[in-house]
LUMKE-448318 format. One record per atom (N, C-alpha, C, CB): x, z, y. Coordinates in steps of 0.2 Angstrom, whole numbers, padded with zeros to 4 digits, always signed. Each point is the difference from the previous one (the first is absolute). Glycine has a CB too. Layout:
# LUMKE-448318
XZY...
//
This chain:
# LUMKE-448318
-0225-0062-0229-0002-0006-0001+0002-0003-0007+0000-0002+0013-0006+0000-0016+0002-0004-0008-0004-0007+0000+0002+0012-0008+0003-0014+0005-0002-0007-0003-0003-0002-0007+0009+0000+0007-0010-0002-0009-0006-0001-0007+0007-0007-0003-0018+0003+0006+0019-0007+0001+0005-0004-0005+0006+0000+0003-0008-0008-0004+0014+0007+0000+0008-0001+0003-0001-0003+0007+0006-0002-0012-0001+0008+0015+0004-0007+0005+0005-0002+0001-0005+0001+0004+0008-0002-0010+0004-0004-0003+0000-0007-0008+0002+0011+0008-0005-0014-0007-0001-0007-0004+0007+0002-0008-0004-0012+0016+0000+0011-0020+0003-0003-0006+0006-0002+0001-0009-0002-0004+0015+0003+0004+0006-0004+0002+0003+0001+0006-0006-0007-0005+0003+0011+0007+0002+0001+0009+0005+0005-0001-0012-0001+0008+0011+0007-0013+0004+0007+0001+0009-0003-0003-0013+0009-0003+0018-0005+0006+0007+0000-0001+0003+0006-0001-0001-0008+0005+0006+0008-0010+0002+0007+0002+0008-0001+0003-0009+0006-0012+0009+0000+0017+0005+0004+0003+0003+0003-0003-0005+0001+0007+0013-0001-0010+0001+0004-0002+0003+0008+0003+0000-0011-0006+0001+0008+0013+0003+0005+0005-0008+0008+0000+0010-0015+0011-0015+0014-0012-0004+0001-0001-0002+0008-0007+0001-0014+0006+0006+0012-0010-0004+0005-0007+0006+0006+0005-0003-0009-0016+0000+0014+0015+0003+0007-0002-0006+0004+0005+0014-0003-0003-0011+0007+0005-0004+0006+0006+0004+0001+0006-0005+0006-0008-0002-0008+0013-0002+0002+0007+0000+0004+0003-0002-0006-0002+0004+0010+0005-0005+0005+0004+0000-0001+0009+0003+0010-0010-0009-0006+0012-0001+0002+0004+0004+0004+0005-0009-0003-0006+0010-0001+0013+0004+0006+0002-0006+0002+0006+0015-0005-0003-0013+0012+0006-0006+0002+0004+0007+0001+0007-0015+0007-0010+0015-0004+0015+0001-0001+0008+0009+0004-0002-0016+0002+0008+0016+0002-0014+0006+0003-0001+0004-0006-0005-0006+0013+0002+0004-0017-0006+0005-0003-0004-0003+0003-0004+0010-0002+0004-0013+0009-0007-0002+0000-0006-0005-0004-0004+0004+0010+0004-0003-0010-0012-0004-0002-0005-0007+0005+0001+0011-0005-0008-0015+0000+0006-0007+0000+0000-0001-0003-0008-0003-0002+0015-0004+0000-0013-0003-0005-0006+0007-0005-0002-0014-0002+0006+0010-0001-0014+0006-0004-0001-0004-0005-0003+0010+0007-0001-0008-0012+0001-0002-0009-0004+0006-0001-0004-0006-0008+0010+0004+0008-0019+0003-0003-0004-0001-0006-0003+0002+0010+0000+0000-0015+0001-0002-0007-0002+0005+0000-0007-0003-0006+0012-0001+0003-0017+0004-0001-0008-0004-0008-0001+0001+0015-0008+0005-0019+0006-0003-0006-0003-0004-0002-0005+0007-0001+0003-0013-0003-0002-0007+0001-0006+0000-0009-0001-0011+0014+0005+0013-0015-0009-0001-0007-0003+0006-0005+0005-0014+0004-0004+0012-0011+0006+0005-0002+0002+0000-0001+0010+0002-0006-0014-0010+0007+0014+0001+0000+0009-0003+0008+0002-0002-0016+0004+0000+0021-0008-0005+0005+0002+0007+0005+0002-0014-0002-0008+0010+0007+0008+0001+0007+0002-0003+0005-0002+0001-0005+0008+0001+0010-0010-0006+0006-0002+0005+0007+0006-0006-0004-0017+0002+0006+0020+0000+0004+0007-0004+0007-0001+0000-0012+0007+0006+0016-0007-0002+0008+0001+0000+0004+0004+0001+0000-0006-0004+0003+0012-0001+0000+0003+0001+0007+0001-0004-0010+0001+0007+0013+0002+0002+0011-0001-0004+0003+0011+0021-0001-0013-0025+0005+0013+0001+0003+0007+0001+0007-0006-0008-0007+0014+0010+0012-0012+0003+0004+0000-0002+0006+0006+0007-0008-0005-0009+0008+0008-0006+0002+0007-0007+0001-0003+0006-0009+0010-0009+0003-0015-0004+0002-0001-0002+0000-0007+0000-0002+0010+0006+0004-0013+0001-0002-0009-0004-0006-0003+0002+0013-0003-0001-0018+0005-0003-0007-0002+0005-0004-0004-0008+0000+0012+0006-0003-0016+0002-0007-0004-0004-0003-0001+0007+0004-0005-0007-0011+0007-0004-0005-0002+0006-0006-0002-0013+0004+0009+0007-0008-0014+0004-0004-0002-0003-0009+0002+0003+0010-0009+0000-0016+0010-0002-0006+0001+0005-0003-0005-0004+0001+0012-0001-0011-0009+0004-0004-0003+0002-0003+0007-0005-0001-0012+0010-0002+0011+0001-0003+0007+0002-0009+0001+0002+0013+0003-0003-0016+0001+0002-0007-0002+0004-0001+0008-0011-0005-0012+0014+0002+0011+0005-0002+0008-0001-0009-0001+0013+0013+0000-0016-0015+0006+0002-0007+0000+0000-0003+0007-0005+0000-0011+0006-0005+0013-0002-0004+0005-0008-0003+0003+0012-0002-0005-0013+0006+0012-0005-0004+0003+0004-0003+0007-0012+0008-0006+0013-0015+0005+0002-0001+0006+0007+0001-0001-0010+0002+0005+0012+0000+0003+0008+0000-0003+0002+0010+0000+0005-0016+0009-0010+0020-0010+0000+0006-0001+0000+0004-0004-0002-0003+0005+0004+0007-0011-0001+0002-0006-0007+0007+0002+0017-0003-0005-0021+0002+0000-0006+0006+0001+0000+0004-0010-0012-0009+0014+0010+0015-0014-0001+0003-0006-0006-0002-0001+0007+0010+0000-0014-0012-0006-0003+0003-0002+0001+0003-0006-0005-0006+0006+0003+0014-0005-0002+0004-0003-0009+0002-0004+0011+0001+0008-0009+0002-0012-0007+0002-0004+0002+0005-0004-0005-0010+0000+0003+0018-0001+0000+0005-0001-0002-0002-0007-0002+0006+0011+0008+0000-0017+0001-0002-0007-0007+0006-0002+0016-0004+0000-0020+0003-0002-0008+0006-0001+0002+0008-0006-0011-0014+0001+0011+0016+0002-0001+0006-0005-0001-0001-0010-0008+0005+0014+0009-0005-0019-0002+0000-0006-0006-0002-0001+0007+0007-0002-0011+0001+0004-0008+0001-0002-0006-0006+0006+0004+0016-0004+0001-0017+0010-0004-0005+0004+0001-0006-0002-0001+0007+0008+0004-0011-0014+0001-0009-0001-0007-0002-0001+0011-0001-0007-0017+0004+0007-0005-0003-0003-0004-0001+0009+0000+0008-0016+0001-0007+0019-0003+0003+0004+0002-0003+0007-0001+0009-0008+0006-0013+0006+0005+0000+0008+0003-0006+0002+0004+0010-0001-0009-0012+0005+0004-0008+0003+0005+0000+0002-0007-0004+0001+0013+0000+0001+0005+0001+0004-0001-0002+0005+0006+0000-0006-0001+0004+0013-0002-0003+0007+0007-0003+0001-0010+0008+0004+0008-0013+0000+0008-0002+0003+0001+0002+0007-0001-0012-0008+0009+0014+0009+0001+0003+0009+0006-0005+0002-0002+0015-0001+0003-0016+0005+0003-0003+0006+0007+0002+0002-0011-0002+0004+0016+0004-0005+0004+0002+0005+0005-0007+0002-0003+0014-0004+0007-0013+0009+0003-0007+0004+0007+0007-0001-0012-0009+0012+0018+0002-0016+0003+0004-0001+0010-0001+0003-0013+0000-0009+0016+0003+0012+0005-0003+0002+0008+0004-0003-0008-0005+0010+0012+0002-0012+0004+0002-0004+0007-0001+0003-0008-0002-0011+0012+0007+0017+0006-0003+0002+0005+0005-0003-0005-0006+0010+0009+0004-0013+0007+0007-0002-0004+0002-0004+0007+0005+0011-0005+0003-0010-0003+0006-0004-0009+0002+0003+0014+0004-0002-0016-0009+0005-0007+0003+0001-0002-0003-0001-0002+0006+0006-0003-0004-0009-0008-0003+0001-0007+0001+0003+0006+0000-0008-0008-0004+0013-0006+0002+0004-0005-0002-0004+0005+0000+0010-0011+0005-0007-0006-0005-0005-0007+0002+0007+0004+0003-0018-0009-0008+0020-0003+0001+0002-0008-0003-0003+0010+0001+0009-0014+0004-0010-0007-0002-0001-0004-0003+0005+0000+0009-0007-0004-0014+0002-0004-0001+0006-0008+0004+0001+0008-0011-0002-0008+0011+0008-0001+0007+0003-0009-0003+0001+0014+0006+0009-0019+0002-0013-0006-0003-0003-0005+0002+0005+0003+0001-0012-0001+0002+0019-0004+0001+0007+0003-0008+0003+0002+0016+0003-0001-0020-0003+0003-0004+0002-0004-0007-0001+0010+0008-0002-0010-0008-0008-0004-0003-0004-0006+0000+0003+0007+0002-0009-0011+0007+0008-0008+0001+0002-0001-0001+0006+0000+0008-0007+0005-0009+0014-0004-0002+0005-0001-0010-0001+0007+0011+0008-0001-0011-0010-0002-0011+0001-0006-0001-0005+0014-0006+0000-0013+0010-0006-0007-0003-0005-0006+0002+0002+0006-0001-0010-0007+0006+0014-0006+0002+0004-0003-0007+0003+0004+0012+0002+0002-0013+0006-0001-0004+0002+0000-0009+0000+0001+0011+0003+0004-0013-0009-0001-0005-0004-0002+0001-0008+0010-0004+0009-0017+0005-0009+0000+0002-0007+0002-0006-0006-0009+0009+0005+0008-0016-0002+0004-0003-0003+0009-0003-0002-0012+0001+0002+0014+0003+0002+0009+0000+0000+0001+0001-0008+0002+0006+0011-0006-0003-0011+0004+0000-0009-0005+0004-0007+0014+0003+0007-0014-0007-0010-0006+0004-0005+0001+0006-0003-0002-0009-0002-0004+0014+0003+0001+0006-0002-0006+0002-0001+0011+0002+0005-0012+0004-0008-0006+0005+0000+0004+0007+0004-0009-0005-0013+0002+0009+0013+0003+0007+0001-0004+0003-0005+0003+0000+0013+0001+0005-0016-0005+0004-0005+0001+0006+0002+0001-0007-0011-0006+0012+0010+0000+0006+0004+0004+0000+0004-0003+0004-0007+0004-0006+0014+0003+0000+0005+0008-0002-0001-0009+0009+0002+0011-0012-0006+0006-0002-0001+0000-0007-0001+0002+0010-0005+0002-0016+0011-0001-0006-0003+0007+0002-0005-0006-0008+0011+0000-0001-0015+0006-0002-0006-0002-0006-0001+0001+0010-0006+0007-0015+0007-0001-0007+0000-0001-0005-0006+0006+0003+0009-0010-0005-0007-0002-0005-0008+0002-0006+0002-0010+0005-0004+0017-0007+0008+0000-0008+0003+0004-0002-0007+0001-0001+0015+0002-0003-0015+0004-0005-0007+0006+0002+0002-0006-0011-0002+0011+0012-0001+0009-0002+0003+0001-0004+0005+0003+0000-0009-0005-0006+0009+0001-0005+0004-0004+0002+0006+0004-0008-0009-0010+0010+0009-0001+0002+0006+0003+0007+0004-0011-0005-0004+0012+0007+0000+0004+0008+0002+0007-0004+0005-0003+0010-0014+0006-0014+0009+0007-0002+0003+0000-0002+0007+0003-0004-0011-0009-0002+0011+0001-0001+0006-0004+0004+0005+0004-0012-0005-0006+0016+0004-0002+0007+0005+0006+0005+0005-0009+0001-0010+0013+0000+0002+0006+0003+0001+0004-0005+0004-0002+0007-0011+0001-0014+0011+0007-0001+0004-0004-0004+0007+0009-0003-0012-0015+0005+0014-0003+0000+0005-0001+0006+0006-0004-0009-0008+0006+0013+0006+0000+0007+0003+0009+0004-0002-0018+0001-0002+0022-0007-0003+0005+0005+0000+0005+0001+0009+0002-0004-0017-0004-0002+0021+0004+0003+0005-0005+0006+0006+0008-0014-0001-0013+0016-0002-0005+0005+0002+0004+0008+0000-0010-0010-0005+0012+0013+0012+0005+0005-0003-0005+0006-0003+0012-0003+0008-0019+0002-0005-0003+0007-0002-0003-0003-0006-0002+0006+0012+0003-0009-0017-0003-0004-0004+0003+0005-0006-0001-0012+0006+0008+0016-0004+0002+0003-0007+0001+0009+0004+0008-0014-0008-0009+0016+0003+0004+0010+0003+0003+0003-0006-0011+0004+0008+0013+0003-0006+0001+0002-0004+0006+0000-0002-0010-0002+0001+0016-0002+0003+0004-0003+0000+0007+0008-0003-0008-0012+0009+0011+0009-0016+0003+0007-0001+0008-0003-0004-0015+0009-0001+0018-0007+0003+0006-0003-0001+0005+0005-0009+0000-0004+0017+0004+0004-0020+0001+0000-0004+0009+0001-0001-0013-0005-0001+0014+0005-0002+0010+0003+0000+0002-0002-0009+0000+0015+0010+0004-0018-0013+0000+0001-0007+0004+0004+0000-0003-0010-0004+0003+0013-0003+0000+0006+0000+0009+0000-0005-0018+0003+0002
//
């Protein structure tokens, strides 16, 4: 699921410091998996690298942490390739984020979830679908208060995956 605009407002994002270093994944044994490296980018961002190892993947993001409500959520948007800047709008993602001790959880909000309500409320929230994919075109402010109208919704988020600093 992407966004066309933040959902987070100018102003909204904070930074965590508990936040910078690396994360990993633990799977059913304790062991490291994937990992999340957060580095400080300016005075409230994030730049976020992301390692599976399973499937020799690195991607990279920006990330912004702020307040909707009394909840902290990431948006994110994927940092593009060199040769693709000409070519690539950003998308903005969602995750709902909670930070206690040494973990960190993160939960998306879950885009079977999204695709049933906007089917059947197609005007819940403004979006198109382009090739089979919705993509929201609402404002911030509409996003926000979406997000805080469905955040006590538990099937509203998935995906849910917890984290260890490292």
């Amino acid at each position: 699921m992407r966004s066309l605009h933040p959902f987070l407002a100018i102003g909204d994002a904070v930074f965590e410091p508990a936040l910078v270093g690396t994360w990993e994944s633990q799977d059913q044994n304790g062991k490291g998996k994937a990992s999340l490296t957060f580095t400080r980018a300016g005075e409230t961002g994030y730049e976020l690298e992301y390692r599976d190892p399973e499937i020799a993947r690195v991607a990279r993001y920006k990330v912004n942490l702020g307040l909707i409500g009394n909840q902290r959520y990431f948006d994110i948007t994927p940092v593009p390739e060199k040769d693709l800047d000409d070519h690539y709008i950003a998308g903005h993602s969602l995750w709902r984020v909670t930070l206690q001790g040494g973990t960190l959880t993160l939960e998306q909000l879950d885009y079977d979830w999204l695709k049933v309500l906007l089917t059947k409320q197609r005007t819940a929230l403004d979006h198109e679908v382009v090739e089979g994919d919705i993509v929201l075109t609402a404002s911030t402010e509409e996003l926000q208060r979406f997000v805080l109208r469905y955040a006590g919704d538990p099937k509203a988020y998935s995906n849910k995956s917890a984290w260890k600093k490292k």
